[in-house]
N, C-alpha and C positions, 0 to 999 in steps of 0.2 A: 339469651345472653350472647354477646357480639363480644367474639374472641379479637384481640389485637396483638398485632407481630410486633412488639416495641420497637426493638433496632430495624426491623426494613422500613416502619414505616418512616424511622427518622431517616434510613438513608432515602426515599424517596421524596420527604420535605427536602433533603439537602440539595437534593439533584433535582427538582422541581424549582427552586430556590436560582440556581446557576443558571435556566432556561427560560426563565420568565419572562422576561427581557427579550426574548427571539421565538416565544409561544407562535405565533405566527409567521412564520416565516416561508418560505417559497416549499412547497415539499417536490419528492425529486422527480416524477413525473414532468410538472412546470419546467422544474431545474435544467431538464434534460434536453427540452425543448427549444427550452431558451438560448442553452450554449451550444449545443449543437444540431438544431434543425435546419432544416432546408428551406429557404421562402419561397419554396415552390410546391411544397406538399398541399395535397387539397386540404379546403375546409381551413382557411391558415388566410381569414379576412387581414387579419393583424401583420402580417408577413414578419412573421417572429422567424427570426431564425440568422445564419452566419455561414458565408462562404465556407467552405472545406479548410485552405488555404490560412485561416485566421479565428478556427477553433482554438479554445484554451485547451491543450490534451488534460491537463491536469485536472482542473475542474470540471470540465464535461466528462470528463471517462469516470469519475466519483460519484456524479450524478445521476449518469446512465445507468450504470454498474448496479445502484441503487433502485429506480427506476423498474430495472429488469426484476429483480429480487422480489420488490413490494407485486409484482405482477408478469410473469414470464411467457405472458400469450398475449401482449401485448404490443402487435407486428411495428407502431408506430415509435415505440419506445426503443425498439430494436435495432429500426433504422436507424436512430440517432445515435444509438451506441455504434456501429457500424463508424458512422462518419464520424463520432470522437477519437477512435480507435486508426482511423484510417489517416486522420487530420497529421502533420508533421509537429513535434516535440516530445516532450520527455517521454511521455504514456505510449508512443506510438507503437501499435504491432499488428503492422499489414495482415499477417497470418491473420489472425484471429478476427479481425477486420473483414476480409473475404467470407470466413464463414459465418461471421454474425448477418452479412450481408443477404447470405443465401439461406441464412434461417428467418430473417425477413420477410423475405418473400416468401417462404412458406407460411408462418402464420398469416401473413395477409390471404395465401389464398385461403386457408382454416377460416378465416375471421369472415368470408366475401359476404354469408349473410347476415351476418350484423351491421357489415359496414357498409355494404354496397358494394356494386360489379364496379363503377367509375375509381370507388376510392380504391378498390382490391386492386385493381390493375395497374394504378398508378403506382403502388408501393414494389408492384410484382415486375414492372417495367425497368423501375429505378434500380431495385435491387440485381435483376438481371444483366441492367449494362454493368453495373459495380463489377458484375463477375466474368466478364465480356472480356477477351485479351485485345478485342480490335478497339477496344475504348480506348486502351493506352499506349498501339504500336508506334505510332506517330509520337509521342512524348518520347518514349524509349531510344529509339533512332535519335531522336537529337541531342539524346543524351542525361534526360531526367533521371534522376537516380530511383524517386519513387515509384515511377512508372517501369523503370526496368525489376525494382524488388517484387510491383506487384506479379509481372508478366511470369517472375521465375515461379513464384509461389501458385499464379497459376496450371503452368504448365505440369509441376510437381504434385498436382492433388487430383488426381483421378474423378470426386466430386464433381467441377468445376467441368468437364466434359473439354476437355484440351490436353491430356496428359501427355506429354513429350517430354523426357528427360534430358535432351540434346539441347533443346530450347532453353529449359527449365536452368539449366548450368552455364548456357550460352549469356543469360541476361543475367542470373547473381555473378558470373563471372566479370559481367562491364562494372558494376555496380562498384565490388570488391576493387577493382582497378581503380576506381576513383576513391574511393576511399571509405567505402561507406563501413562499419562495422561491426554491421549484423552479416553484412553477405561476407566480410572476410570471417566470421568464425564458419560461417556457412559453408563456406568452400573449404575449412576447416574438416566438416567432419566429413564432407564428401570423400578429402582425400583419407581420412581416418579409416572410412568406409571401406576403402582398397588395400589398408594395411600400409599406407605412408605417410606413417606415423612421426617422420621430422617435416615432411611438407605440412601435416597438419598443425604442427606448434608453430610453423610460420605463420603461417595463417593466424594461425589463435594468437599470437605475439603480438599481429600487428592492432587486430581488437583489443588487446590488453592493453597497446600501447595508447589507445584510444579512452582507457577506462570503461571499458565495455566488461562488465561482470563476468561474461559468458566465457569470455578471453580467457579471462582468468581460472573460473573453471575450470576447463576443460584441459588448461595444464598443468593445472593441481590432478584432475584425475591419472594422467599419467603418470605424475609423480608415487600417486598411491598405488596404485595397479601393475608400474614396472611395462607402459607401454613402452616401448623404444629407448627409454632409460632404466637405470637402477632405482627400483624402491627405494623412497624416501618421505617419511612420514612427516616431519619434519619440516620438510619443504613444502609436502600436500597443505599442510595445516596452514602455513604460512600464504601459500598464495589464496586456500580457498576462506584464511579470516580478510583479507584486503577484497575478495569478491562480495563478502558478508556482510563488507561494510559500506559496498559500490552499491548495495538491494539485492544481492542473491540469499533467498530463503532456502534455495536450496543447496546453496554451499555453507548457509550457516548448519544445515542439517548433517553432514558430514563433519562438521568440527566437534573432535570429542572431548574441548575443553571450550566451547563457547562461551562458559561465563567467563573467564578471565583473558583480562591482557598479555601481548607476548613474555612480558616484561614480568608479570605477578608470576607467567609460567616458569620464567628462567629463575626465577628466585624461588620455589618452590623444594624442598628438601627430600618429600616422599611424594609427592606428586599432589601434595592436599594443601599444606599448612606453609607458608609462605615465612622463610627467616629473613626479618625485616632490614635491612643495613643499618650499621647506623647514620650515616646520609646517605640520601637520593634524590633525585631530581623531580623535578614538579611533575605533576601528571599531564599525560597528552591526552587529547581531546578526546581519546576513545578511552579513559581511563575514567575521566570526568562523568562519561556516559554512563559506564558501570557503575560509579557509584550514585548516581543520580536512579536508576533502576534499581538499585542494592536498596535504597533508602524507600522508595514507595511501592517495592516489589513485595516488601515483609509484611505487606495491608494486603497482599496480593499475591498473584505470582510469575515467573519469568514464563512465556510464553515462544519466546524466540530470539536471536540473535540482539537484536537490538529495539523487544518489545515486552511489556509487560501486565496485567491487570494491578487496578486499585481501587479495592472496594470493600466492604465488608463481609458481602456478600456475591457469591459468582453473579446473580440474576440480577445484583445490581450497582455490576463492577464496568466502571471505563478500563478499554483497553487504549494503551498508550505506546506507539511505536515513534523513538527516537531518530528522527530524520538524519542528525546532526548537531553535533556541539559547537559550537564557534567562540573557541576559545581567545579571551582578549590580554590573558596577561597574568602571571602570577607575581606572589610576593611571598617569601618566604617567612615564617615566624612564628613561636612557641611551638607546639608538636608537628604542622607540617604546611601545607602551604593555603596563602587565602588565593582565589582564583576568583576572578572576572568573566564570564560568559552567556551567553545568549542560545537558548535550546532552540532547537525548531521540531516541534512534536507537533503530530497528529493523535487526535483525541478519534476514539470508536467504540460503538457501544458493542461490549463483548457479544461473542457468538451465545451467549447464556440469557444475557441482558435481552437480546434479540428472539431467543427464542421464546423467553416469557412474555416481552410484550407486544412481538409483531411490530403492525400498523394501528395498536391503537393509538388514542392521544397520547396515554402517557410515553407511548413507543416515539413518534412523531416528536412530543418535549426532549425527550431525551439526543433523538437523532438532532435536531437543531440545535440542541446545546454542544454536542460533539463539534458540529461545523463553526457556532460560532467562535470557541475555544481555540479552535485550529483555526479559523481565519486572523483571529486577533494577534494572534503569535505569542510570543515569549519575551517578558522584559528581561534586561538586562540585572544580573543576580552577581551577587559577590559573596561567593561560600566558602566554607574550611575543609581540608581534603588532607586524610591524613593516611599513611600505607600500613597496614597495620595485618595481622597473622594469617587473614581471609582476604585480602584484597584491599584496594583504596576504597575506603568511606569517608562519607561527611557529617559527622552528627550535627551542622545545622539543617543539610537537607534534612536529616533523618527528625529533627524537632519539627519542623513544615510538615510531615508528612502524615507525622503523630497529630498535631493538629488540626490537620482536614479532617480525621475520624475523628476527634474529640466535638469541633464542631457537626460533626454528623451528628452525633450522640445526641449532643448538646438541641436538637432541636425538638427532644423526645415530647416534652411537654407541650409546647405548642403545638405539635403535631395531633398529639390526643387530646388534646382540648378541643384544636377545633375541630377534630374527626367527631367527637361524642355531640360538640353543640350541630352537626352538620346534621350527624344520623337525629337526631331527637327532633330536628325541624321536618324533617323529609318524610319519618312515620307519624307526625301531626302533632310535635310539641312544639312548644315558644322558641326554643332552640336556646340561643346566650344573648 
């Protein structure tokens, strides 16, 4: 007798169902190669690959990332993480870039006899100049900001066999002078380092003034800790939920009211239960968020700042991390206001999801459904949002969201039908 899980199996028709349409599709291996390889790597007839200078960071470092994950001794994969990582925009982080670089080049020499002494050395040469400070002094000198961030991060990591701390401060320091906003928190915590503690919130000011997450940070922790100012909890929480909202996960970790708004906090009576006004003002875009999380989070659960699973099942739940609302407009009327807006979510299959199915196929269906989801984006939605004892909710999100389970459910029969006519052809019956 052949037992069957009714509800997984429908949620796996349903999520099979949304992927179908992209079963095929590039897996991240390819992926990796494609947006950020070099056309100069051996064995590369095809000269697949893209200038440093004109990587997508976004997509190549998701690809990579991935890439690395399905196989982590794989030197060639490595490299291209390197240069997505290393390439200038959103994703960019030199640091981490240098030692993917130089852990490249160790797997390649790990890998020499599988691959060859020609291909090992190529990869072991490449990655070695990556880590080279004379690769970039001439940029530096003229004034490149990349090239001075890499030089400082070199001379800073003992690894890298250049360590000079004099260097290392001398070149985040040009950088910071221009304006870049990683080297001004940088110079930030150097001088933190020495115990001056208002040159360091300069510093960090000018990154926040930047919208640099880290900025912000790092002046919320003085706020909380009473470095060089009076403790203020209040003020921590405020600057590290606007870090939380820049992509700091870890200043959403430090907020000890992350689910709610400034706003749901200030009206809150005992610190829980929210007394409503009897008017207030439409919700702003990080309101709309919550309750957009609030609503498909109850299938699921909050995972973070501004992410959540939605599934039936943890092993085989999307997790869904809210980029951004882009709020178009409200309208007030009967209980509380209709809104206009456009999500930008990234779909991911839970670390649960992940660990049950790997790289197999149905792991693979699921990974391409996640990418196509999030490539396609988010139409435009006009939902009801009302502020009520727990926070702003929208019971039409929350009717959407009751609906994607119902349709999961809803596919039970099909699913066991054609499970039973599949299995009965396979051990040698007519089937259906």
């Amino acid at each position: 007798m052949i037992f069957l899980d009714l509800p997984k199996i429908a949620m796996w028709s349903f999520l099979a169902g949304l992927a179908v349409g992209d079963a095929h599709a590039a897996d991240p291996v390819d992926e990796c190669r494609r947006l950020a390889g070099s056309i100069d790597e051996p064995n590369n007839k095809e000269r697949v690959g893209v200038d440093l200078p004109f990587i997508d960071t976004s997509a190549a470092t998701t690809a990579c990332d991935e890439a690395a994950r399905l196989d982590p001794q794989d030197h060639a994969s490595e490299f291209r993480r390197a240069r997505a990582y290393m390439a200038p925009g959103p994703k960019q982080d030199i640091r981490f870039a240098l030692y993917t670089f130089s852990n490249a080049g160790g797997l390649a020499r790990r890998n020499e006899g599988a691959i060859g002494k020609d291909v090992s050395d190529w990869y072991r040469q490449a990655a070695r100049k990556a880590v080279t400070p004379a690769s970039y002094e001439k940029a530096a000198k003229a004034g490149e900001v990349e090239a001075q961030l890499v030089l400082a991060f070199l001379h800073q990591e003992p690894r890298f066999g250049a360590l000079d701390q004099a260097k290392s401060e001398k070149w985040m320091k040009a950088a910071a002078e221009q304006g870049n906003s990683k080297a001004q928190w940088w110079m930030g915590q150097k001088a933190e380092a020495r115990g001056e503690f208002e040159k360091a919130r300069e510093w960090y000011q000018l990154a926040a003034d930047q919208n640099d997450p880290s900025g912000y940070f790092s002046i919320a922790m003085h706020h909380k800790l009473g470095k060089g100012v009076p403790e203020n909890r209040a003020e921590a929480d405020r600057l590290f939920e606007i870090a939380a909202e820049l992509g700091s996960k870890t200043a959403a970790e430090h907020l000890e009211t992350a689910t709610h708004s400034r706003r749901e906090r200030s009206l809150m009576a005992d610190g829980k239960t929210i007394v409503v006004p009897a008017d207030y003002t439409e919700p702003d875009e990080r309101e709309i968020g919550l309750a957009f999380m609030r609503a498909y989070a109850q299938y699921g659960k909050q995972t973070g700042f501004r992410s959540f699973t939605y599934g039936l099942f943890a092993d085989t739940a999307w997790e869904i991390e809210i980029n951004g609302m882009h709020k178009e407009g409200c309208v007030k009327g009967g209980q509380g206001y209709t809104c206009a807006f456009v999500a930008d979510l990234t779909y991911r299959r839970s670390s649960e999801m992940i660990s049950a199915l790997g790289n197999t196929l149905q792991g693979q269906i699921m990974s391409s459904a996640a990418d196509r989801m999030t490539r396609n984006g988010s139409k435009r939605q006009e939902e009801v949002f009302i502020l009520g004892s727990e926070g702003w909710y929208s019971p039409t999100l929350q009717m959407q969201a009751q609906k994607g389970m119902v349709a999961a459910m809803g596919t039970v029969a099909e699913a066991v039908g054609g499970t039973a006519c599949g299995l009965d052809e396979v051990s040698g019956g007519e089937g259906c």
